[in-house]
Structures are given as structure tokens and as C-alpha cells.
N, C-alpha and C positions, 0 to 999 in steps of 0.2 A: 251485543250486550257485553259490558266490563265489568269484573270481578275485583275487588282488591280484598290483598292477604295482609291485616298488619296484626299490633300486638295484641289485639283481642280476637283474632279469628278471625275466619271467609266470611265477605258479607259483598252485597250490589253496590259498585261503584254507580252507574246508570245506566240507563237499557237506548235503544234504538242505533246503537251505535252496530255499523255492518259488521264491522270485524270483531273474535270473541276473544277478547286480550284478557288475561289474568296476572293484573298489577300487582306487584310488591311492595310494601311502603317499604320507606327507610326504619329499618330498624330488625328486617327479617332477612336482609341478605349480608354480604361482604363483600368490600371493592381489595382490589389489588392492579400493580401493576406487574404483570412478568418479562422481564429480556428474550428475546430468544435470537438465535445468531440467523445472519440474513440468507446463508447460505445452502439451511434446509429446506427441502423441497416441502408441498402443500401439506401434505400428507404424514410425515416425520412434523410439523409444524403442529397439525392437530393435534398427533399421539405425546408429542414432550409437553405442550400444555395441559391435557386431560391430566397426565403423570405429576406437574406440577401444583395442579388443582388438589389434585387427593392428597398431595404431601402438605399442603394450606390445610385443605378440610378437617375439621374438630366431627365432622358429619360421615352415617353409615353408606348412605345413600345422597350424593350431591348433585343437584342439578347446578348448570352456570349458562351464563353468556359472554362473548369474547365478541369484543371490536380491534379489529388486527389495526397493526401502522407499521412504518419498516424496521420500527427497531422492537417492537413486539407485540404483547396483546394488555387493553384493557380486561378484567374480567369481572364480571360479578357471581359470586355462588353463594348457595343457598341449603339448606336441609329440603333434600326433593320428597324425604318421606313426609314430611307435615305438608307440601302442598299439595302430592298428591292426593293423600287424604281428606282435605277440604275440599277439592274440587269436585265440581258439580256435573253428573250425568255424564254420558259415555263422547259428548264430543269434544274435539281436539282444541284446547286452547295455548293460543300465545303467552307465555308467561316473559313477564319485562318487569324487572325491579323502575321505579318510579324514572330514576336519571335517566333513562333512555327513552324517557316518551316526556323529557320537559326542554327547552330550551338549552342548549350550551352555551355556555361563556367564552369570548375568545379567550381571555386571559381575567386571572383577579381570584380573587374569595367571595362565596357569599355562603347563607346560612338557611336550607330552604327544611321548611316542614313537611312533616311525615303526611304520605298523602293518608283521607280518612274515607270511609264511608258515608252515606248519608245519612246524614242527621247526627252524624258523629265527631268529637274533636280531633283534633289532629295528636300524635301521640308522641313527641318526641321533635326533634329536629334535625338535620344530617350537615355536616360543615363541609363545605368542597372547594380546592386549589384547585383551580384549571390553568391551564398555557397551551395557547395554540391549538382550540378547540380540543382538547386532550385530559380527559379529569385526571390530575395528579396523584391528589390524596384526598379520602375521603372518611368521617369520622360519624359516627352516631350519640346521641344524646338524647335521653329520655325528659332531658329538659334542657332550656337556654344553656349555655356552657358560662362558666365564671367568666374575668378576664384571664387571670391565671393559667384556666383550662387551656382559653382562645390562643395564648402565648403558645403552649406546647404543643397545640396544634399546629400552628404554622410551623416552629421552630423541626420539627417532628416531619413536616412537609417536608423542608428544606424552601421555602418562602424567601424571597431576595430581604435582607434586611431593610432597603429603602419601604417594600414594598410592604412588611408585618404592619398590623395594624394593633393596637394597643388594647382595645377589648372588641365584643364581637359583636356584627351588624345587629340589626332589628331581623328579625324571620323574614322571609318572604313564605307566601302561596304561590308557585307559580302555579297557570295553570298546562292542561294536561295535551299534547297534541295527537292528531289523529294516528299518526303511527308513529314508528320509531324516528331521531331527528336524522337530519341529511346524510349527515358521516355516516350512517352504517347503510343509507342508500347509494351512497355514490362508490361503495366498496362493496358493491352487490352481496353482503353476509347474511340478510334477511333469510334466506332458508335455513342456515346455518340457527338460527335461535328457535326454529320451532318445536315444541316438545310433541315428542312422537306418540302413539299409543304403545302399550307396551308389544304388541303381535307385532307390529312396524321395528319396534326395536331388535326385539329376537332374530327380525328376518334380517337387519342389516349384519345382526352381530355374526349369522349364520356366514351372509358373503364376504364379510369381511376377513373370517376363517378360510375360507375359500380361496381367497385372492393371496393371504398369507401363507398360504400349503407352498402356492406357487410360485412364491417370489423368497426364499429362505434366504438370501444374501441381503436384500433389503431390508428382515425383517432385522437378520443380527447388525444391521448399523443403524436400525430405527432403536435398538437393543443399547446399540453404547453410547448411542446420542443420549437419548434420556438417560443414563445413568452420569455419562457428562455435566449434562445441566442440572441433575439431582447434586452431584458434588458441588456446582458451580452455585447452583442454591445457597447449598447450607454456609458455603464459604462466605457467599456476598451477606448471608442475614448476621455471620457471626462478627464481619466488619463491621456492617450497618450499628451494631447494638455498640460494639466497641466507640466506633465514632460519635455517637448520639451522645454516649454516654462520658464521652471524654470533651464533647462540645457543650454538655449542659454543665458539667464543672467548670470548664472555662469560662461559662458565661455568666455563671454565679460566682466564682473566684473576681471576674472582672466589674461586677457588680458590687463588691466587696471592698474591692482597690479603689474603685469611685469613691465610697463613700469616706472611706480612710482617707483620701487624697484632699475630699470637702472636707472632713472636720481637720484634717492638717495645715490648713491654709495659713498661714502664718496671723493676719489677721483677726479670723473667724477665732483660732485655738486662744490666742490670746486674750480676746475678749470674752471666752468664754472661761478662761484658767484664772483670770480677773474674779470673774461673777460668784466661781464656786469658793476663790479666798475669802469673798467678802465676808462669807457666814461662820466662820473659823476668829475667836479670838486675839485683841491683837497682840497680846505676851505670850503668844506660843511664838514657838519657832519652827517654821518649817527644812526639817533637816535631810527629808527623802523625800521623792516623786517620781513617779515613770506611768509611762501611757504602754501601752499593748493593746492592738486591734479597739475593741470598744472600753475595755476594762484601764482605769484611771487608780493607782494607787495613792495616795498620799499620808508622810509620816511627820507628826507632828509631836514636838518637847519641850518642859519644861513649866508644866501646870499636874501638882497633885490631881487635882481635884474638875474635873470636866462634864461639862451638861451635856453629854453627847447625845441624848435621846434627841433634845434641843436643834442643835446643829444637822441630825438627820431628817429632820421632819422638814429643814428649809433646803437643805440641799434638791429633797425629793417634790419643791415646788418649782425647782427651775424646770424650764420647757425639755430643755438637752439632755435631763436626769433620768435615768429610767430605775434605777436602784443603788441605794447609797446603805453599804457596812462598815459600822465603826467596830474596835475590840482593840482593847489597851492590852499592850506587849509588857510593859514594866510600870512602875509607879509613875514615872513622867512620861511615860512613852505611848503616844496613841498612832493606831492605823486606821485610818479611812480606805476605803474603797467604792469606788462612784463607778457605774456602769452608763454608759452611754447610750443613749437611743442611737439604732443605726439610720 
């Protein structure tokens, strides 16, 4: 029998199924990637990830899963106190957030929905980068994502630019396979995910005190490893945000420069610096002009007396216009100011 936990509570995924898995939809766990250096033994490998777990965790009590590779671990975690407390009767279930019991992608994006209960809709949607059978990055949404969103998800990936796609697929359903997919079989870590009872846990926690009395040299370089990779943490997230964040300026600076570059065109401007004199009388004199980013000024002299309400109602017809201010400086002296669509 399968259980699935999503945003409305524990309820029956479907029954006769041999094994007693306890799914997670998307939307009740957390993906991450973590580095960890190749050169730590099994064991020092476990303990810096659990350390990096709980330095992620917003949660009192975490459960996770980890799919190792050489250069570190996948992981999913979760709030283990809400699932324990929905779960049902005293036997021991498989808990697997949805990703690891659906199909992998070798490489690409796609956009799959939250798994549901019976007779229930689907609650949300999960966006995922993979490369090389490997989920990159993964994103939650309690509905379709904009295209905008879809941008800052990949951009936020690190997504090949050829490869970004402009807004985001149709959902998929996939469906759900009989056990975890091949990658965490052919890396024999299947025991590694099972959730224990809590007496099973006490007793490991009991030997694993035990085994640490006796090894104290180990235990202080399992000791400065993870505080290692805690510095080595906080360093990489405080780059990452810097980079992100000096890459989405760039990319909106560069988007900027586009469009300045299009309406500079020698051509395009002139036919358009054409369009807006037409509507300007023609015994004025135009004595001043300047463009700046979208903002157009122009100064115009030599008429007391001017219909400017007139002249701004037609300026504000042309396509390219987004907002036109007139306000006269002197007796013969008027300023316009024309705002450009970008």
C-alpha cells in the first residue's frame, strides 16, 4: 500500500502495491545540491551532509534523502515532524518525495505536477533542470509559473543560454514507478533512505556513541571537516547571491542597451523625431532637444499664445508615445517632454 503526503494532508495513494512507500508530493519537501570534497571517507561524508542539512533546514526535526555522485550529494528534506505525525499504524514505511520514484531526464527542463491522492487534483507544480541524469535545480509552484517566473528559474539554474526557453512547458503527469529510479540502484543507497522506527534509531544512535568513545582522533577530524565545509558553505551561498545578483543587473542593464540601441537606429529615430514634429506648429521654432535613455525633451519659441492641451493629446496617439508633458518656461518659451515606450 502507498500513502502520499501533500498540501492538504496524508491520504491513499493506492493499495495492493507490495511495498509500503510514503510519497511526498512536490510542494512538502526541498531539493538541494551539496559539494562535498572527494577525499572524505564514507562516514565523515554522511556526518558533513547531515551538518549541512540542518544548516539548510528552516525545520526542528528533518528528515532527507541523498543520492551520492563524485562530486557530492543530491538531497531532498523535509519537516520529519508533520510526516511522522500523519503516518499511519506502527509499520515501517519508505518515505520518497515524488522525484525519485518518476522517471529522470537525461538532460533538459520540464514542469511536472504535484502528485495527488485519489480522487484528488493535483496541487501545485515542481519545475526541474536536469544534466546527465542528475536534477540540478528544482523549484515549487502552487500554480503554472508566469513566463517571467520561468526566466528566473532557469536564469537562477544556471541553464546554457542557447538552451533557456522563453516561457514554461505544458505540466506533465508522469506516472509513478515501482521503486526508486535506477541511479540510486546501481549506487546500492536504497537502505540508506529507509526511515527507521524510532527504538531502531536510539539503538543506532546508542552504537554510534560507542564506536565514537573509541575512535577520538577521527572523531576531531570528522570535527573540522564539517566546520570546513560549514565555512565553505556560507562562503559559496554568499558568492552565489553576489553573482546572481550582479548577473540579473547585467542582464537587465543589457536589455536596456538593446532597446536604446533599437530606438537609436539612425533611421528608426529619425522617422520617428519626424512623426512627433509633425504635431508642433509650424511658426514655432525649435531651439532645444535632447533624448536621455527613454525620456525625449523638446523646446520650442516664439508663439505667445499655444494649444498645448491640443498638441499633447496627439503626441499621446502616436504608437512610440507613452507620456507627453508640456509647461511653458517664459511668455514664448515652451517645454515638451515625451516619454518613450521601451
Amino acid at each position: 500500500m502507498r500513502f502520499i503526503y501533500d498540501q492538504q494532508g496524508a491520504r491513499r495513494l493506492d493499495k495492493g502495491i507490495v511495498q509500503r512507500h510514503w510519497l511526498l508530493s512536490a510542494g512538502t519537501y526541498h531539493y538541494l545540491r551539496i559539494p562535498l570534497p572527494a577525499d572524505l571517507d564514507p562516514a565523515q561524508r554522511k556526518g558533513a551532509l547531515q551538518l549541512q542539512v540542518q544548516a539548510y533546514s528552516p525545520y526542528d526535526h528533518t528528515g532527507f534523502q541523498a543520492v551520492w555522485s563524485e562530486t557530492g550529494a543530491q538531497v531532498w528534506f523535509w519537516n520529519q515532524a508533520a510526516i511522522s505525525g500523519a503516518q499511519v499504524g506502527r509499520l515501517s514505511y519508505l518515505v520518497l518525495p515524488q522525484t525519485l520514484m518518476q522517471q529522470p531526464l537525461d538532460s533538459g527542463l520540464r514542469l511536472v505536477r504535484a502528485l495527488a491522492g485519489q480522487n484528488a487534483a493535483p496541487q501545485g507544480v515542481e519545475g526541474q533542470y536536469w544534466f546527465g541524469q542528475q536534477l540540478r535545480a528544482s523549484h515549487y509552484w502552487p500554480e503554472p509559473p508566469s513566463a517571467e517566473q520561468w526566466r528566473a528559474f532557469q536564469r537562477d539554474a544556471a541553464v546554457p543560454v542557447e538552451q533557456q526557453q522563453p516561457g514554461p512547458p505544458e505540466p506533465q503527469s508522469l506516472p509513478l514507478l515501482d521503486k526508486p529510479h535506477a541511479s540510486l540502484l546501481r549506487q546500492g543507497r536504497i537502505p540508506e533512505l529507509r526511515q527507521h522506527l524510532p527504538a531502531i534509531q536510539v539503538g543506532l544512535a546508542a552504537l554510534l556513541l560507542l564506536i565514537a568513545a573509541t575512535r577520538v582522533i577521527d572523531l576531531y577530524r570528522y570535527h573540522q571537516a564539517g566546520e570546513q565545509l560549514r565555512a565553505q558553505v556560507e562562503q559559496q551561498r554568499s558568492e552565489i547571491q553576489g553573482y546572481l545578483a550582479s548577473r540579473n543587473r547585467a542582464l537587465d542593464a543589457a536589455q536596456e542597451l538593446g532597446q536604446l540601441q533599437q530606438l537609436l537606429k539612425p533611421q528608426a529615430f529619425l522617422a520617428l523625431f519626424e512623426e512627433i514634429l509633425e504635431h508642433f506648429p509650424r511658426d514655432m521654432t525649435l531651439s532645444e532637444w535632447r533624448l536621455q535613455g527613454q525620456e525625449m525633451k523638446l523646446v520650442f519659441e516664439g508663439k505667445p499664445l499655444l494649444n498645448t492641451a491640443s498638441i499633447i493629446q496627439q503626441l499621446m496617439l502616436l504608437p512610440r508615445v507613452e507620456t507627453a508633458i508640456a509647461e511653458e518656461t517664459s511668455a514664448k518659451r515652451f517645454q515638451f517632454t515625451v516619454i518613450l515606450v521601451k
